[in-house]
C-alpha positions in Angstrom: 206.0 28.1 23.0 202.7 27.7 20.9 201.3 24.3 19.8 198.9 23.8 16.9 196.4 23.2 19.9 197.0 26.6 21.5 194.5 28.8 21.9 194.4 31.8 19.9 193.5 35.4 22.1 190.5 35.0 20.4 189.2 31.9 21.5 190.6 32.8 25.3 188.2 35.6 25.3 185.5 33.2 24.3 186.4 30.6 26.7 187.6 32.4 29.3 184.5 33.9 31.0 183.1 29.8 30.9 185.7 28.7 33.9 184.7 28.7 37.5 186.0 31.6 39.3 188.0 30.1 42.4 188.7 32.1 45.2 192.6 32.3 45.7 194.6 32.0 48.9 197.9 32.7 47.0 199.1 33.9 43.5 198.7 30.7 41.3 201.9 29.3 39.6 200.0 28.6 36.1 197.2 30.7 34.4 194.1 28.8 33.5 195.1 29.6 29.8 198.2 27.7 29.8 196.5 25.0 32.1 193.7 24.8 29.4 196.4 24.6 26.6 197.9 21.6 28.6 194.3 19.4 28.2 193.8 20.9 24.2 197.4 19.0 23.5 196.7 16.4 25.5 193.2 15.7 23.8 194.6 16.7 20.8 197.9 14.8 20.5 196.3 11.8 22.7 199.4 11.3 24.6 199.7 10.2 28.3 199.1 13.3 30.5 202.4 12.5 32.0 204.0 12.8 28.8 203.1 17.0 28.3 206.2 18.9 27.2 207.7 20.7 29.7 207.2 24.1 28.7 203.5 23.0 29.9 202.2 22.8 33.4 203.1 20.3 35.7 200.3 16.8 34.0 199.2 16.3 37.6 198.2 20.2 37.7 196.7 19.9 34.1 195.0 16.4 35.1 193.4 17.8 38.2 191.8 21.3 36.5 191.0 18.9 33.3 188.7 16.4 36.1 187.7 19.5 38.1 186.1 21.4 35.1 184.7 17.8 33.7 183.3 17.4 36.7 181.2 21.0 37.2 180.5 20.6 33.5 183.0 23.4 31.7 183.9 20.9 29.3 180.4 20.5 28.1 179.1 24.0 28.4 182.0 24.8 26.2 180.8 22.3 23.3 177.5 24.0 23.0 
């Protein structure tokens, strides 16, 4: 279910190629989109991360990618 802070497909294919690329061991359980669309609602909507509807990822999993990309500076790569 969309959220006014989902990303459109057009601003995924902007986005996008700014994540890391991890290498993967297994098939991961959420897409980077919908993680992304986790830390837009929660920025947007300034709720706590454990209050994310449920039709998001798991906060924790949000949280984690949301410090991860903070920290190898996504976040401000993606403001420029």
């Amino acid at each position: 279910m969309p959220y006014l802070s989902s990303l459109t497909d057009f601003e995924w294919e902007i986005i996008e190629p700014l994540l890391p690329k991890k290498k993967r061991t297994k098939p991961p359980t959420w897409s980077n989109r919908e993680i992304l669309d986790g830390v837009l609602y929660q920025l947007k909507k300034g709720c706590n991360w454990c209050d994310l509807p449920k039709e998001l990822p798991p906060y924790s999993t949000v949280f984690w990618h949301y410090k991860q990309w903070r920290a190898e500076g996504v976040i401000e790569k993606s403001k420029n």
